[in-house]
N, C-alpha and C positions, 0 to 999 in steps of 0.2 A: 659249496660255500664260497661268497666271493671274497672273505678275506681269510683265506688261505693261506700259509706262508710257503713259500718254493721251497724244494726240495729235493736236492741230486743225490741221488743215491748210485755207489762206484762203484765201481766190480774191477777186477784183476784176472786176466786169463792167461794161460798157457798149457795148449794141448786141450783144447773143453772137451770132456767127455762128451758122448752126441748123444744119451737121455740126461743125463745129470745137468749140463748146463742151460739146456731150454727150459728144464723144470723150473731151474733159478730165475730167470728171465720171464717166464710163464707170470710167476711168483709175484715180482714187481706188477705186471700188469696188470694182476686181479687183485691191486689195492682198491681199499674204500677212498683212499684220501686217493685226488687226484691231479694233484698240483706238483710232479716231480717229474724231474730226467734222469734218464740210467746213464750214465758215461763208465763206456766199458772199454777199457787199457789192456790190448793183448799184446805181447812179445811173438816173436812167427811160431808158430804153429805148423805141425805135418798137413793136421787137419783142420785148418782157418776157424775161425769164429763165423766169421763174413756168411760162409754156408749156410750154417744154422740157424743164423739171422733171417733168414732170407724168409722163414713160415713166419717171422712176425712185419706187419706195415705200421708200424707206430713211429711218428716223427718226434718223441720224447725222446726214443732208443738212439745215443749218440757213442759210435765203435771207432775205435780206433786203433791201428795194426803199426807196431813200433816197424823201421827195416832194419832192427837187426837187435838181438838180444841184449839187452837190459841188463833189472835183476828186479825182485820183486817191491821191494825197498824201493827204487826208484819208477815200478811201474803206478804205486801207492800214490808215491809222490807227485806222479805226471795228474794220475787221475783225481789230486783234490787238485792240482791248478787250474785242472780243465771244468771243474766242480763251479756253475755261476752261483751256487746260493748260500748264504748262512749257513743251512743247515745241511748237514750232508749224512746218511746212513752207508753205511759198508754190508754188503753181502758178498761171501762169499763164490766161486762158480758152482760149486756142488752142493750147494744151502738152499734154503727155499723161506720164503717169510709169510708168517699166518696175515690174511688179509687185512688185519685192521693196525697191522704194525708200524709204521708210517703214522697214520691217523694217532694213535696212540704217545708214541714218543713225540708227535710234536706240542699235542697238548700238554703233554708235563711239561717238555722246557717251557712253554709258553706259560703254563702257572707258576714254575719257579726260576725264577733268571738268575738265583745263585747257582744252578748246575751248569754244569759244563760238558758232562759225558752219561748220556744214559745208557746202557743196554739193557737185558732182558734178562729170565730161565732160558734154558735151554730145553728141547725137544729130541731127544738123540734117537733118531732112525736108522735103519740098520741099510744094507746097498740097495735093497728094495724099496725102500720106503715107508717100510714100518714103524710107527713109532714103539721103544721099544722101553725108553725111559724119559723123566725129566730131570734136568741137569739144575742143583740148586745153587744159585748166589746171594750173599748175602743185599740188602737192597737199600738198607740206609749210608749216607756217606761216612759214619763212624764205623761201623761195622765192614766197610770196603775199606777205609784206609786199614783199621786194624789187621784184614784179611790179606794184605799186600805182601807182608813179609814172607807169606808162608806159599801162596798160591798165588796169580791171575784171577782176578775176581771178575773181569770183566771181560766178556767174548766179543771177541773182534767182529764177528761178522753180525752180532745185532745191535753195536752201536749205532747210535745217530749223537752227532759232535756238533758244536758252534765251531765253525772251519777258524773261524781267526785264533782262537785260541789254541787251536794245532799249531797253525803257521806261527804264532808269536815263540810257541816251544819250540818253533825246529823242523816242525812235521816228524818225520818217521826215519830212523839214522841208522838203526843197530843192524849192521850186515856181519858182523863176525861168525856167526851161526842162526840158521834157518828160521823162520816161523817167532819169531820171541820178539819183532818189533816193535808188536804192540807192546809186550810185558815192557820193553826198555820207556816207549814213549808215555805208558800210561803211568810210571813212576816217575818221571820227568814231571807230569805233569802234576802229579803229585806233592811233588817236591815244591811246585810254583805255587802252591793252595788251591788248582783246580779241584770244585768238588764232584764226585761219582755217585750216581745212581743205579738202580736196576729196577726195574716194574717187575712186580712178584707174579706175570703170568709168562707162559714161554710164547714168546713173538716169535722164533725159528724154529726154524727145522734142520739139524743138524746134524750132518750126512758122519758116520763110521763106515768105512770099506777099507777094504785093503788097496786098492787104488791112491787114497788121501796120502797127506804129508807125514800125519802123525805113522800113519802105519810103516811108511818107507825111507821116512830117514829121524825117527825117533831117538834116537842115542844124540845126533846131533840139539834135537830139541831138546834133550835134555840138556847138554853141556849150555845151550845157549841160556836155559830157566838158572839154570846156576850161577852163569855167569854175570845175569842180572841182580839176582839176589845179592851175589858180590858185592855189585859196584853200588847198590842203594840199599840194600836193607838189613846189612848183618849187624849192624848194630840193633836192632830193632826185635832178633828173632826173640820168642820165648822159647816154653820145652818143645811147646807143638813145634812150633818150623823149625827148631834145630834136629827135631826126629824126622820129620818130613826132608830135610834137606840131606842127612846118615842116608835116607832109605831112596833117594832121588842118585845119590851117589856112586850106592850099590846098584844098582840098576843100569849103571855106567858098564860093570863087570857081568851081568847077564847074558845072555845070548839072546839077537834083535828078537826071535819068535816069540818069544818068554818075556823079552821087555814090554812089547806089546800087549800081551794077555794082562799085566802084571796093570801097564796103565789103563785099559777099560775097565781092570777092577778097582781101581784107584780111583775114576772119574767117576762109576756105580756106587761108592761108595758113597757119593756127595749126590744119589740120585734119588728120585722118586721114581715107582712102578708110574708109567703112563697109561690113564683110564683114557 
C-alpha cells in the first residue's frame, strides 16, 4: 500500500534470552503491513543483543547498546525519542505479535482520531510457546476507564500510541517500583481525557515463564499496582476494586511461590481456554 502510515515499533532489552527474543524480533518481521522500524534500546547485556541480531539483515532493525546501565523507565523513554513516526507499538523482548497486528491497530486509529491508546486480548503462552489461554480486556473506552480503578486494562506490550500525546504527558516516569509504568502513565493519561481502546482479537502472544518479571520480583509489582491506585484512583474504587485491592494486599504477606501461583490464577480468571 503506498499510502501507508510509518510506524516504529520499540522494544526494550536487557539480558535477551537467545530463543525468546529472536522470536520477538522474528514477529515484527512477518508483519503484513510493512511500512515500520524496530528501534531496539538495550542496557549491556552478559549476552549482547548485537549477537542475535546478527541471523536477521533488515535495514528497518535499528539496535542500540546504552554504555552503561540505565533503568527501564528510561531505556522506554530513550526508545520513543529515537521513535521517527506518529505512531509507535511496544513489544516486549519475550512477546511475539500475530502477523496482522500492526496492519490492524493502525487502521482503527486511522478510523477513529479520538483514540489515543489502542491495545489488544491477550494470547498467554506458556515457555514453550504454547498457547495456553486468552487474556480478556474490556475494549470500549467507557468500560476501560471504568476498569482503571481496579485493574490495568491495557497491556503494555500490544499498544500502539500517537507518540505526542505520550510526550505531551511526560512519557513514562514511575520508577519507585518495577513494571507499573505503564499502569502510572496510562492513568495520567487518563486523567488528561486521553481516550483507550482494545480490538477484541488477541494481536500477541504473551510469554508466562519463570524467567519474566512477573515471576521474579512480583511482590514488588504488586506494591508498585498499589501504589498507583493510591495516587489516582481510590477515590473512584467500588466493592469490586476495594476487594480486589484487600486481596492484592494480602498477597503482599504470601510467600513469592504462592504469590505467583495465586496471580496466574488471578490473570486465568479474566481468561478464555485458547482454541
Amino acid at each position: 500500500m503506498t499510502d501507508e502510515l510509518p510506524v516504529s515499533v520499540v522494544m526494550t532489552v536487557l539480558e535477551p534470552h537467545p530463543r525468546y527474543f529472536p522470536e520477538a524480533v522474528a514477529s515484527v518481521l512477518a508483519q503484513t503491513y510493512t511500512r515500520w522500524e524496530l528501534v531496539i534500546v538495550e542496557d549491556p547485556s552478559a549476552s549482547p543483543a548485537g549477537e542475535l541480531l546478527r541471523q536477521f539483515s533488515d535495514a528497518r532493525i535499528h539496535h542500540v547498546c546504552n554504555p552503561e546501565r540505565t533503568s527501564h523507565v528510561r531505556q522506554r523513554n530513550q526508545s520513543l525519542a529515537l521513535a521517527r513516526s506518529e505512531l509507535v507499538a511496544t513489544l516486549d523482548a519475550d512477546d511475539c505479535c500475530h502477523p496482522d497486528r500492526l496492519a490492524r491497530q493502525v487502521a482503527f486509529l486511522r478510523e477513529h482520531p479520538e483514540i489515543g491508546v489502542v491495545g489488544s486480548q491477550l494470547a498467554i503462552i506458556d515457555a514453550e510457546g504454547k498457547r495456553r489461554f486468552t487474556r480478556a480486556y474490556p475494549c470500549t473506552p467507557s468500560g476501560i476507564v471504568q476498569a482503571f480503578p481496579r485493574y490495568n486494562p491495557i497491556a503494555q506490550p500490544s499498544v500502539m500510541f500517537r507518540k505526542s500525546l505520550i510526550q505531551a504527558a511526560g512519557g513514562y516516569q514511575y520508577e519507585r517500583y518495577p513494571a507499573v509504568e505503564d499502569y502510572d502513565l496510562w492513568s495520567r493519561l487518563a486523567r488528561r481525557g486521553v481516550q483507550f481502546a482494545n480490538l477484541p482479537d488477541a494481536l500477541l502472544e504473551y510469554r508466562l515463564h519463570q524467567g519474566g518479571m512477573k515471576a521474579t520480583r512480583l511482590k514488588s509489582i504488586l506494591r508498585g499496582t498499589l501504589d498507583v491506585k493510591q495516587r489516582y484512583w481510590m477515590t473512584a474504587l467500588d466493592w469490586r476494586g476495594r476487594g480486589r485491592l484487600l486481596l492484592e494486599r494480602l498477597l503482599l504477606f504470601v510467600p513469592p511461590p504462592l504469590t505467583y501461583q495465586l496471580f496466574q490464577w488471578t490473570v486465568l480468571r479474566r481468561a478464555r481456554p485458547s482454541r
